[in-house]
KETI-253349 format. One record per residue (C-alpha): residue number from 1; residue in three letters; chain; z, y, x. Coordinates in steps of 0.1 Angstrom, whole numbers, plus 5000, padded with zeros to 4 digits. Each point is the difference from the previous one (the first is absolute). Layout:
R  pos  code  unit    up  north  east
R  NUM   Ala     A     Z      Y     X
...
% end
This chain:
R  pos  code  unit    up  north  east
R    1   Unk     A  4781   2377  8191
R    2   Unk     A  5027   5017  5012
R    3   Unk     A  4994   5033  4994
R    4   Unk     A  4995   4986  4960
R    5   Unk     A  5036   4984  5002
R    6   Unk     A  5016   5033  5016
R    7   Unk     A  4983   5021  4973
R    8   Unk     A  5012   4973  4972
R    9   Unk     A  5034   5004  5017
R   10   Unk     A  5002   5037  4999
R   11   Unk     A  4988   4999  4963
R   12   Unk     A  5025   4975  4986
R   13   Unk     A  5027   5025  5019
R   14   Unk     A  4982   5029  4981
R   15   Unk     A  5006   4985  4967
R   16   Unk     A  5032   4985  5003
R   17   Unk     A  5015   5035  5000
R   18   Unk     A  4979   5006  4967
R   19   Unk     A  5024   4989  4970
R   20   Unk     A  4973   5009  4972
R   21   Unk     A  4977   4964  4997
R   22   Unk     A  4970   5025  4982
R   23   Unk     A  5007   5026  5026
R   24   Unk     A  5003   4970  5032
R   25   Unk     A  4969   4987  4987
R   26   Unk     A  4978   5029  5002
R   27   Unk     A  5013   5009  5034
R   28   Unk     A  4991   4964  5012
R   29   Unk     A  4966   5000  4986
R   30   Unk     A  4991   5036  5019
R   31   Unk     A  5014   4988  5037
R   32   Unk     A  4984   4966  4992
R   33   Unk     A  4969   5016  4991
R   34   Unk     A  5001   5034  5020
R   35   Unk     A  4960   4999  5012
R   36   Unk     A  4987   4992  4963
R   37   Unk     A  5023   5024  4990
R   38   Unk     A  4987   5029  5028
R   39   Unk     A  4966   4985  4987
R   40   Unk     A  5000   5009  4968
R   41   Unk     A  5019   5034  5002
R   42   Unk     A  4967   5005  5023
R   43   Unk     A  4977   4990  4970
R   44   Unk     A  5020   5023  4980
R   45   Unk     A  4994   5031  5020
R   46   Unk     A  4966   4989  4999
R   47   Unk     A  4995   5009  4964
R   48   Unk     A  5008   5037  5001
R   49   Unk     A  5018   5024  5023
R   50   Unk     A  5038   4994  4990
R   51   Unk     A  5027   5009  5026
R   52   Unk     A  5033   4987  4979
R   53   Unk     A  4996   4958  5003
R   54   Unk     A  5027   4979  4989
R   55   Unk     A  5004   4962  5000
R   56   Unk     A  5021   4980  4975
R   57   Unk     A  4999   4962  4990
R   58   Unk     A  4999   4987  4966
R   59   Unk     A  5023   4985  4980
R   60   Unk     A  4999   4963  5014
R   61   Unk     A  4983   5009  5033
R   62   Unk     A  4969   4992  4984
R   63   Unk     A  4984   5034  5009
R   64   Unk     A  4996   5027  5022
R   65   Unk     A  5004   5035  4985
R   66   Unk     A  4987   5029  5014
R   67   Unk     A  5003   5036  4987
R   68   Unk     A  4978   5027  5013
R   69   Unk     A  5012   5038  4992
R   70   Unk     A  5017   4990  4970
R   71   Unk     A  4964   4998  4981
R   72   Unk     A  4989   4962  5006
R   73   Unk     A  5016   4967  5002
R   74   Unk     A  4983   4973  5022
R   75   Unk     A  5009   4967  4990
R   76   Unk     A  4992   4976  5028
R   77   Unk     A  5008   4957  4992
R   78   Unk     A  5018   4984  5023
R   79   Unk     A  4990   4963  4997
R   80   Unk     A  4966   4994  4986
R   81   Unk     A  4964   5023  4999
R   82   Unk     A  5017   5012  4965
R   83   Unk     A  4969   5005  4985
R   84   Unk     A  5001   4975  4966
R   85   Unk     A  5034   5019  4994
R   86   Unk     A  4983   5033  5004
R   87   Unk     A  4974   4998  4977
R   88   Unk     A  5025   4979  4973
R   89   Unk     A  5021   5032  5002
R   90   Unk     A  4970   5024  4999
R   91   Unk     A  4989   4985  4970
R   92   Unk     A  5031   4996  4982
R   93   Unk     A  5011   5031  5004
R   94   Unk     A  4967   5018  4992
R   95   Unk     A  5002   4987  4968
R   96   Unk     A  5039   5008  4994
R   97   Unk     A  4994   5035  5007
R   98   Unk     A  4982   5012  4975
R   99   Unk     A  5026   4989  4973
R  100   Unk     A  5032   5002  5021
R  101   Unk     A  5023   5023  4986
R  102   Unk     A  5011   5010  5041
R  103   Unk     A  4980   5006  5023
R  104   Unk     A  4985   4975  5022
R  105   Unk     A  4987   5013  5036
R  106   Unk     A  4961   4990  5004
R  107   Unk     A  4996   4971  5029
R  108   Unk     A  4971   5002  5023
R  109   Unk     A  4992   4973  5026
R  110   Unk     A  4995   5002  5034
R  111   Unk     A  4978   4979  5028
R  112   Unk     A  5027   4999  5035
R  113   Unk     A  4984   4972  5019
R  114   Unk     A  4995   4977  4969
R  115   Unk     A  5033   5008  4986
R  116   Unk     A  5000   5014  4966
R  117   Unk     A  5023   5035  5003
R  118   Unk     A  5011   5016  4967
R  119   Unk     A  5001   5037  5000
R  120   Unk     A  5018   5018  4973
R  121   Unk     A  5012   5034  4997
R  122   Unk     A  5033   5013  5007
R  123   Unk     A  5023   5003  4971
R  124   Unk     A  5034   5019  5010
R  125   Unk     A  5030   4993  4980
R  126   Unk     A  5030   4984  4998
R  127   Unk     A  5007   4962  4986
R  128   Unk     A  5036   4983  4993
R  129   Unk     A  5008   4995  5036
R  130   Unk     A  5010   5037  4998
R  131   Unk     A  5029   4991  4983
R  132   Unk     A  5023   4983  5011
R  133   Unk     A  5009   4964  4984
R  134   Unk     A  5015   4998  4962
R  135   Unk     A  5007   5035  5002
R  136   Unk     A  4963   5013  4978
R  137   Unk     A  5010   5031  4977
R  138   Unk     A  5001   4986  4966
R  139   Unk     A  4977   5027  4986
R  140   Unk     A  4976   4992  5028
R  141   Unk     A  5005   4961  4994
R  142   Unk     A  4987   5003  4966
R  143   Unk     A  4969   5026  5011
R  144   Unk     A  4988   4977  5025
R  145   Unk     A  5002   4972  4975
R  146   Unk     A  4984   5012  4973
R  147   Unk     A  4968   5011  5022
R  148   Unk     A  4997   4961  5018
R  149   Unk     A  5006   4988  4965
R  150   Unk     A  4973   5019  4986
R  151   Unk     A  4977   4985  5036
R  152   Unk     A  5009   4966  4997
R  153   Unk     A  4995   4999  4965
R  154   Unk     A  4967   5015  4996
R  155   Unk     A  4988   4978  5033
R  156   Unk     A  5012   4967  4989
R  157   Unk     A  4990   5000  4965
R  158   Unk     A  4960   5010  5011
R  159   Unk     A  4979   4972  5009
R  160   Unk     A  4970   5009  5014
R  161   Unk     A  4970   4978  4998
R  162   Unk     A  4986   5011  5036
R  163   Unk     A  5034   4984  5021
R  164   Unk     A  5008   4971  4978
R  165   Unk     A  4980   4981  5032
R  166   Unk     A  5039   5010  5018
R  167   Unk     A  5016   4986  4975
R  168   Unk     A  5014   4964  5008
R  169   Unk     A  4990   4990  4960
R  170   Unk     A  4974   5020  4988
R  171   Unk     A  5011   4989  4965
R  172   Unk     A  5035   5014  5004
R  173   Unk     A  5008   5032  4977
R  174   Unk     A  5023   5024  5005
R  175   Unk     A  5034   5002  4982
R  176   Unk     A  5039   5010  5009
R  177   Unk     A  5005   5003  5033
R  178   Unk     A  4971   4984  5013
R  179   Unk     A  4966   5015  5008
R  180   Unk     A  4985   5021  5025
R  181   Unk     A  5027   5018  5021
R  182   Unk     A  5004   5016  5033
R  183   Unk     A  5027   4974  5011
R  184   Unk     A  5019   5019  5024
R  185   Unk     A  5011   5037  4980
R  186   Unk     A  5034   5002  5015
R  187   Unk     A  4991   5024  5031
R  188   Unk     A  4962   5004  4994
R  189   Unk     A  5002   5028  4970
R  190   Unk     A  5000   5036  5016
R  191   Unk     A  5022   5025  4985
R  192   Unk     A  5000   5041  5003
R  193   Unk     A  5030   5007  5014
R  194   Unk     A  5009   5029  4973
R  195   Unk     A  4989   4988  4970
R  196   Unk     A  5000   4959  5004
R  197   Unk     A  4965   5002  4980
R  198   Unk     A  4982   4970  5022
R  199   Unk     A  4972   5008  5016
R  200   Unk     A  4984   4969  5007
R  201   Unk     A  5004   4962  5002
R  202   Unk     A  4986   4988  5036
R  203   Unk     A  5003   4963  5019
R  204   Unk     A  4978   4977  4979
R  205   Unk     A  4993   4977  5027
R  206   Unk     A  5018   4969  4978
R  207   Unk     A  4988   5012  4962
R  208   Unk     A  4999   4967  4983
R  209   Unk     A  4997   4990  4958
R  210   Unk     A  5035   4983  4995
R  211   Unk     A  5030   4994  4986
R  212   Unk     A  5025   5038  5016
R  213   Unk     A  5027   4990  4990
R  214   Unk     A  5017   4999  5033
R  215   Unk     A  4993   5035  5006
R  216   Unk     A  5033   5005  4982
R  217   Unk     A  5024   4973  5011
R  218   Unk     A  4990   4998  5041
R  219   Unk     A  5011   5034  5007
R  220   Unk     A  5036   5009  5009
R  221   Unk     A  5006   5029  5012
R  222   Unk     A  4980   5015  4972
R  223   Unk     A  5008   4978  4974
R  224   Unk     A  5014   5027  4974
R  225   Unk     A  4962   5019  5008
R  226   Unk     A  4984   4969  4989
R  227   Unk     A  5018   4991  4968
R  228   Unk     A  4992   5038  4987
R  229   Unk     A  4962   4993  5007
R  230   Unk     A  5002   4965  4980
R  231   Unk     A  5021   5016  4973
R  232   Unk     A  4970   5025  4997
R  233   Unk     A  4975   4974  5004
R  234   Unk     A  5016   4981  4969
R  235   Unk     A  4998   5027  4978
R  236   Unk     A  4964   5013  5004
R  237   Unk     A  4990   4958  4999
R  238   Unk     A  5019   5000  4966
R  239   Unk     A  4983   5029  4985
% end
């Protein structure tokens, strides 16, 4: 017991120097956590002969990350066997590719001890968090919104028969702002660095059919970003 109250100490010390609450968070979860996290870097060096292995936690804390030689990502859930999320998100998004107008990284799933591990391949690229704050290149603002217009309009209007059993009314058609979406497009669209064509949409752990409207009205930061994508979104809905 009090080796566990020592270690809790010298956390808490940790993260009190850590400003960042996102940042504080994910450094928490890996001291908290450091043998399922050795664990599963173990189980990811397993699955091929990579030598570059890094560890990152997910937006929330509700996953570990791990990269291996900049060709796979190894999504590992933190707080349950993860597996009815898994196979949601497998399903979902297997059907979204083939008519997504951006790419969307194929998922596989993973057996680590009876947790379900999605394995997707590395996509390098930049997202918004390479600029910094309220301060996006107008002619870049615009180019980035017009291609998540063009996404989230073409995924929230289709309403395919095979996942209206995720839907919470099955009955419930699309319209304006609300339908199928990806629910969290703010950092999870990956940009080439030169040429700000997005290479692919990733994160669709929380993929839901409802109203998005707060996709443009939460955000901050990025507000001016947003507005352009709902702008864009207005006008191809009004065609």
């Amino acid at each position: 017991m009090a080796i566990k109250h020592m270690k809790k100490i010298f956390i808490n010390i940790i993260c009190k120097f850590i400003p960042d609450r996102h940042r504080r968070n994910r450094v928490r979860f890996l001291l908290e956590n450091w043998n399922y996290v050795n664990k599963c870097v173990k189980f990811v060096k397993s699955q091929g002969n990579f030598k570059n292995i890094k560890k990152v936690i997910g937006h929330g804390s509700r996953n570990l990350v791990v990269t291996a030689d900049d060709k796979y990502v190894f999504k590992f859930p933190k707080n349950n066997n993860g597996y009815e999320k898994s196979l949601r998100e497998q399903q979902i998004t297997d059907v979204f590719r083939k008519i997504s107008p951006i790419k969307i990284p194929d998922m596989e799933i993973l057996d680590f001890d009876g947790i379900a591990v999605r394995k997707y391949p590395y996509i390098s690229g930049i997202n918004l968090e390479y600029f910094h704050p309220k301060k996006v290149p107008h002619d870049i603002e615009i180019k980035i919104a017009k291609q998540l217009a063009k996404f989230l309009y073409i995924i929230s209007k289709n309403d395919p028969k095979e996942l209206r059993k995720y839907k919470t009314s099955s009955n419930k058609k699309p319209s304006i702002l609300h339908g199928w979406c990806q629910n969290d497009i703010k950092y999870n669209f990956i940009m080439n660095p030169k040429t700000f064509d997005i290479i692919a949409i990733i994160d669709w752990e929380d993929v839901g059919f409802n109203d998005f409207c707060y996709l443009f009205t939460y955000e901050k930061d990025y507000r001016s970003v947003m507005t352009s994508i709902l702008q864009e979104y207005l006008k191809l809905y009004e065609k």
